[in-house]
Structures are given as C-alpha cells and as structure tokens.
C-alpha positions, -999 to +999 in steps of 0.1 A: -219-029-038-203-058-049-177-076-025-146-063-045-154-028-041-165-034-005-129-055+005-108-022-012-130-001+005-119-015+037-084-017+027-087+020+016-099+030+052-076+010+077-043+022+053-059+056+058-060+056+091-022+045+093-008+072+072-027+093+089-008+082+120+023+090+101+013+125+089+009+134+125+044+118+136+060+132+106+088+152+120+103+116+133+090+096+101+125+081+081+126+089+044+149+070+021+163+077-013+150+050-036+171+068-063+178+109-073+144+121-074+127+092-056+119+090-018+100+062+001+094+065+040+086+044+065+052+053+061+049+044+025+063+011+030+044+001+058+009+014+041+020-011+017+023-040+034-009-032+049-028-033+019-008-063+003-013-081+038-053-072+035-054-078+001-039-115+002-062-127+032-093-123+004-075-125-029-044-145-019-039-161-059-044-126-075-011-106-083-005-071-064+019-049-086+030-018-062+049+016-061+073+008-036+078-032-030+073-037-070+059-071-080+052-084-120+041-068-147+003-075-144-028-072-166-053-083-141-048-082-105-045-052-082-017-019-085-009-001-053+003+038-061 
C-alpha cells in the first residue's frame, strides 16, 4: 500500500473513532445553521480539524479544500466531505 493510502487510512480511523464519540453523546452535541437547509455541529467541525491537523503533519504544502472550514478551489490536494 503506498504511504498515501496508508496516511488517509490512519486519518480515516482516528476521525472515526471521534465521531463515533459524538454519535454516542448526541443528545448534547450543538448543531448550528450554516444557512436554511445547512447544519454543521460540533462534531463536524472538530472531525475536521482532525483530519486537516493529521493531514498537515505529513503533507503540510498540499491544499485541503473542506465541507465545513472551506479552503481554495483545488485541482490537486486533498477534499474533506
């Protein structure tokens, strides 16, 4: 497995593991209205900087483009849905 796959894999698992925390703790998790039909929580945005935190430790000059804290328009880098 090349060390790309292998570094996202890790990212995957440990931001797993936290919104799984989350989805157990969800009847005191704050949700915000991003706009009408939007919602981020806590959970979302912390997830995030997780994986943006991960992510920059390995790739720190590559560009992250993600759902909730936004970023550049990007054609190579990593998105975060």
């Amino acid at each position: 497995m090349n060390d790309r796959l292998s570094i996202a894999l890790r990212c995957v698992e440990e931001a797993s593991a936290l919104a799984l925390k989350h989805f157990n703790n969800r009847h005191i998790l704050d949700i915000a209205t991003k706009s009408p039909q939007d919602l981020v929580s806590e959970a979302d945005l912390e997830v995030e900087h997780l994986i943006r935190a991960r992510l920059n430790e390995y790739f720190p000059d590559e560009p992250v483009l993600g759902e909730e804290l936004g970023g550049e328009v990007i054609i190579d880098g990593w998105t975060l849905d």
